[in-house]
C-alpha positions in Angstrom: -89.8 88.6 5.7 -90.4 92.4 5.3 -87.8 94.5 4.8 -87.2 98.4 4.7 -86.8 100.0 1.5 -82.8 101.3 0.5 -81.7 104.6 0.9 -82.6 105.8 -2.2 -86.2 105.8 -1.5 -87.0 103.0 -3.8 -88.1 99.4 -2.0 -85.2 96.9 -1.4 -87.9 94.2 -2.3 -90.9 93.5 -3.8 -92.7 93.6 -0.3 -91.7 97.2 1.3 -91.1 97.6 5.3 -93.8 97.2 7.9 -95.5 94.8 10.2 -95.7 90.7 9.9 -98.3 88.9 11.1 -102.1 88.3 9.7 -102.5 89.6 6.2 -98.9 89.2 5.7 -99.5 87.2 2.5 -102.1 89.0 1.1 -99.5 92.0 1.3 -97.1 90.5 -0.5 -99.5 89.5 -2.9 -100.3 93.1 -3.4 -97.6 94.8 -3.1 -96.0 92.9 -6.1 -98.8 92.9 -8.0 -98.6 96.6 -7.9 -95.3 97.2 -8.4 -95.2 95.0 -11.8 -98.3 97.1 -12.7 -96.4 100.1 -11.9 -93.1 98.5 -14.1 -95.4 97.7 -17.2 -96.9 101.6 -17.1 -93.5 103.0 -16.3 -91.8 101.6 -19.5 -95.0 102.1 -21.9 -95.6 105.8 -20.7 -93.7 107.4 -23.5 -95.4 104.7 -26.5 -98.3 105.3 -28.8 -101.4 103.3 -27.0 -105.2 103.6 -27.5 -106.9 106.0 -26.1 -111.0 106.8 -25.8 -113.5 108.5 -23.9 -115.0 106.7 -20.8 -117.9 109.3 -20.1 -118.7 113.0 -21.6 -117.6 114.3 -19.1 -113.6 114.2 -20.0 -112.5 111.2 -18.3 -110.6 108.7 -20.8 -109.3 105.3 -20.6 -106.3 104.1 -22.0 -105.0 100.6 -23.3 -102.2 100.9 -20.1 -105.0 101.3 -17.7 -106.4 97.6 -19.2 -103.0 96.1 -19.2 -102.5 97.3 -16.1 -105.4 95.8 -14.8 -105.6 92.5 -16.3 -101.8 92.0 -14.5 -103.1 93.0 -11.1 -106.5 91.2 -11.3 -105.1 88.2 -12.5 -102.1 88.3 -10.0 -105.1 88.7 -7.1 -106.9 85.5 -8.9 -104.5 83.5 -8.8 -103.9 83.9 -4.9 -107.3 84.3 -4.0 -109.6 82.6 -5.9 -112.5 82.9 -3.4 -112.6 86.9 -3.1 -114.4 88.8 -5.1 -112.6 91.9 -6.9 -113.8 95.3 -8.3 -111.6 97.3 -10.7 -111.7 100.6 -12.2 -112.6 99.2 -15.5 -113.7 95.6 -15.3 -116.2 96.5 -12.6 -117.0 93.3 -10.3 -115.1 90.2 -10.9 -116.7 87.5 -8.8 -115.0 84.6 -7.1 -113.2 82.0 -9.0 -115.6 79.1 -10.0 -114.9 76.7 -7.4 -113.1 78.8 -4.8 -114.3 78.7 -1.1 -116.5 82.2 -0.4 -114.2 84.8 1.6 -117.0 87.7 2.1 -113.9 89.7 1.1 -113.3 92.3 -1.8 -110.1 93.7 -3.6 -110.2 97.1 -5.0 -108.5 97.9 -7.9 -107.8 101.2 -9.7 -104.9 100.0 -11.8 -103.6 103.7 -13.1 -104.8 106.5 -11.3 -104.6 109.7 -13.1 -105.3 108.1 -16.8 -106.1 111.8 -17.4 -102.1 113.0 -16.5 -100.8 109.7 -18.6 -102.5 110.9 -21.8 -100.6 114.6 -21.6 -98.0 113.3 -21.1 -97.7 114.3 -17.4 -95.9 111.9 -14.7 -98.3 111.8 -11.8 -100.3 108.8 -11.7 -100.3 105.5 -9.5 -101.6 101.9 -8.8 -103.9 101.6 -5.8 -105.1 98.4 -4.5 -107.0 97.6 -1.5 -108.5 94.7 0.6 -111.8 95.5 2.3 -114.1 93.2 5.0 -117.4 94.5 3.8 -116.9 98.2 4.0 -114.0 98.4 6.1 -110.8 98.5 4.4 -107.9 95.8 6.0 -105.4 96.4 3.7 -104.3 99.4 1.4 -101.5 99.3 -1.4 -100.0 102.7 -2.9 -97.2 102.6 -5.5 -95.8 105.5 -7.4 -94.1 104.3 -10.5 -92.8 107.5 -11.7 -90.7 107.4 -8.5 -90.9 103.4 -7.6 -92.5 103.8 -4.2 -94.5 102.2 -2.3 -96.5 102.9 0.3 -98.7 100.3 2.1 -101.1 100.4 5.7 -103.0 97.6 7.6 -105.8 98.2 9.7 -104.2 98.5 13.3 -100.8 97.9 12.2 -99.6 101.3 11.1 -98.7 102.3 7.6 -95.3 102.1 5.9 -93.2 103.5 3.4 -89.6 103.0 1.6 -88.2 105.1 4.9 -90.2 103.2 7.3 -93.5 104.1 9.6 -95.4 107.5 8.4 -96.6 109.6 10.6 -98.3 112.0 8.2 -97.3 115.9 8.9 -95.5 117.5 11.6 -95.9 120.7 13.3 -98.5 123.3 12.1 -98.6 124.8 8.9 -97.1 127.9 7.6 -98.1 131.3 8.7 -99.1 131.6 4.9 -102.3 129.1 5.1 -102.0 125.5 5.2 -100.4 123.2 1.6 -103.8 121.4 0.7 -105.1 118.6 -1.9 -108.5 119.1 -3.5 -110.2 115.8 -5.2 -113.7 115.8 -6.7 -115.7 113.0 -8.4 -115.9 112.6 -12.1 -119.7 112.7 -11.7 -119.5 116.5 -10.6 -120.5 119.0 -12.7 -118.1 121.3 -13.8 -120.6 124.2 -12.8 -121.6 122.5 -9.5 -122.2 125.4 -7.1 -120.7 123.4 -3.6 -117.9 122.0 -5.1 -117.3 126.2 -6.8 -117.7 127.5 -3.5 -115.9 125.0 -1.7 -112.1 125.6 -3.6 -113.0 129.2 -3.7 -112.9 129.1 0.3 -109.7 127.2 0.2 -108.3 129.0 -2.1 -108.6 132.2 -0.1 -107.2 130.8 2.8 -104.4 128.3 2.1 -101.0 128.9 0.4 -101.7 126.2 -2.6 -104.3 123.9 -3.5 -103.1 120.8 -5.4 -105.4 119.1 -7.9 -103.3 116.1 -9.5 -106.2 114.3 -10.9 -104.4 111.5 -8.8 -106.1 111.0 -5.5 -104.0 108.4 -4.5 -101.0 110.6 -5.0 -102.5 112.7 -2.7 -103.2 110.5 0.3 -100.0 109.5 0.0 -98.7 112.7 0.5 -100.6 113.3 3.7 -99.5 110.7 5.3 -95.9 111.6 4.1 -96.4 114.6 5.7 -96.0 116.3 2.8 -99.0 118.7 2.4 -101.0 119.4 5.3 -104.5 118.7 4.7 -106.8 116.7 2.1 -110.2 118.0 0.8 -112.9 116.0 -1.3 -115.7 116.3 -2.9 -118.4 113.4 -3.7 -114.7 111.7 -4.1 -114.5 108.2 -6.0 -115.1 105.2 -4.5 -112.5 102.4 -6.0 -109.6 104.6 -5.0 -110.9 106.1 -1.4 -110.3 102.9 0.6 -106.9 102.5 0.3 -105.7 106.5 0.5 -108.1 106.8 3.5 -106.6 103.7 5.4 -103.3 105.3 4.6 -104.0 108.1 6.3 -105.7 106.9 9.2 -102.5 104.8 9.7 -100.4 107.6 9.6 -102.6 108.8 12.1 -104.3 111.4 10.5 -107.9 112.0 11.5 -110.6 112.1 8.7 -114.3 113.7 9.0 -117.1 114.8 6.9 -117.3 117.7 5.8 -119.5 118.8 8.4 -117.0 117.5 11.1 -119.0 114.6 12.1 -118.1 111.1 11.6 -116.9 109.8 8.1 -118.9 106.9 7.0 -117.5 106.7 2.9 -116.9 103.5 1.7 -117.2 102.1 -1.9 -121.2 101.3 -1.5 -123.7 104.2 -1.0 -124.3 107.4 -2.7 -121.4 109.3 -3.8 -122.5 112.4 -1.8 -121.3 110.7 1.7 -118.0 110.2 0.4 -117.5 114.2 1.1 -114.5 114.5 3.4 -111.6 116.7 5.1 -108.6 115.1 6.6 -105.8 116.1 8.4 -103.7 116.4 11.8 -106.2 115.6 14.3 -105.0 118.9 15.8 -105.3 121.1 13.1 -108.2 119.2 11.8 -110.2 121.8 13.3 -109.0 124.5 11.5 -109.4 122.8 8.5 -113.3 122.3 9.2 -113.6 126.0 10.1 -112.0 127.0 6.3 -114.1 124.3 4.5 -117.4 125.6 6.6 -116.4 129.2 4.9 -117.3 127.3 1.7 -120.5 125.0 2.7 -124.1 126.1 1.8 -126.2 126.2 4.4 -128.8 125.0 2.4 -128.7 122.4 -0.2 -128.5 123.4 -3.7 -131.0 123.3 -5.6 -131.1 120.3 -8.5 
């Protein structure tokens, strides 16, 4: 049975409060594989562990991040032998041999915000997430610098160790809104949209946040702790279960442009571009991000 997290903000349980019903298993599932994910980082954080570069372009990968993985991966496995997964660093994991086809897919970025871990700085989390083709079902957050955890099923709400979020309250402050800011690791550091882009909200909002911990972030939203969410060509193994976070929380997400958000983990990275917020102040979130937009492409 699910059960609300104690007082103290940490779950009572291994399966924090929320909804019953379908799913239910696979949450439990999750949820505790994530949280002993989160145990095993939490108590190695401080150790010497391997450490090298997964791409020139400053992104590393650590021997916690593989740990971390092989527990969750092989907790999913072991439950669901016929779904397929894809992690962070494994990449696609097909169906167990002999397991009956689902047609469904686990996401798994088992330490989000490697970058953070390696200096030493506390901001990183475990995101897993249960998608029906593109459409995420099932999204698991867990901090385990703080042992939260923070979980949403498609039309069933989304829950954390206080109970039902329901993202931010009220407009923001007079000073400009408190925003997150996430950008791909296949942006260029000189890239002139995503330049012009936090230069826009920079101007106009009273912080920008860049954690190099997206999940973090989305958790935050729907906390209600910050007031809007900005990305840029974000990444895709960690955007399905933030985003169904969100949503669940009932925040609104759109593309940068303000029409519909399509993002998922297939496609090109450039329609994973997004701003989310309050559906109510969503449109002055648009209005500050358009400040930024081109209104041409750059050129390549």
């Amino acid at each position: 049975m699910d059960t609300i997290a104690d007082d103290d903000g940490r779950a009572g349980s291994p399966d924090p409060g929320g909804p019953a019903g379908s799913l239910a298993a696979e949450r439990r599932v999750a949820v505790g594989a994530a949280r002993e994910a989160g145990a095993l980082l939490r108590s190695r954080f401080h150790d010497d562990y391997g450490v090298r570069a997964k791409d020139d372009r400053g992104d590393v990968v650590t021997e916690l991040d593989l740990m971390a993985e092989s527990l969750v991966v092989g907790r999913l496995r072991e439950s669901f032998p016929g779904d397929r997964i894809l992690s962070e660093e494994a990449g696609p994991v097909p169906a167990a041999p002999g397991g009956k086809r689902t047609g469904r897919t686990w996401l798994v970025d088992p330490l989000d915000g490697s970058n953070n871990v390696v200096i030493g700085l506390p901001a990183y989390a475990v995101g897993i997430a249960l998608c029906v083709g593109e459409a995420p079902v099932l999204g698991v957050v867990h901090d385990p610098v703080t042992d939260r955890t923070w979980t949403a099923s498609a039309g069933l709400g989304a829950y954390g160790p206080r109970g039902r979020l329901t993202g931010p309250a009220g407009r923001p402050s007079a000073a400009g809104p408190l925003l997150a800011w996430t950008q791909g690791h296949a942006v260029a550091r000189r890239d002139p949209v995503a330049r012009a882009l936090k230069d826009a909200l920079e101007a106009r909002s009273r912080r920008v946040l860049q954690l190099w911990a997206p999940l973090l972030a989305w958790a935050m939203l729907a906390r209600g702790d910050i007031d809007g969410f900005v990305g840029y060509r974000a990444e895709a193994i960690d955007l399905p279960a933030g985003a169904l976070l969100a949503a669940e929380a009932g925040l609104a997400i759109r593309a940068l442009d303000g029409g519909a958000f399509h993002g998922g983990v297939g496609g090109p990275d450039t329609d994973r571009s997004f701003v989310a917020g309050r559906p109510e102040v969503l449109p002055d979130l648009l209005e500050l991000v358009a400040e930024g937009r081109p209104t041409t492409a750059p050129t390549p």
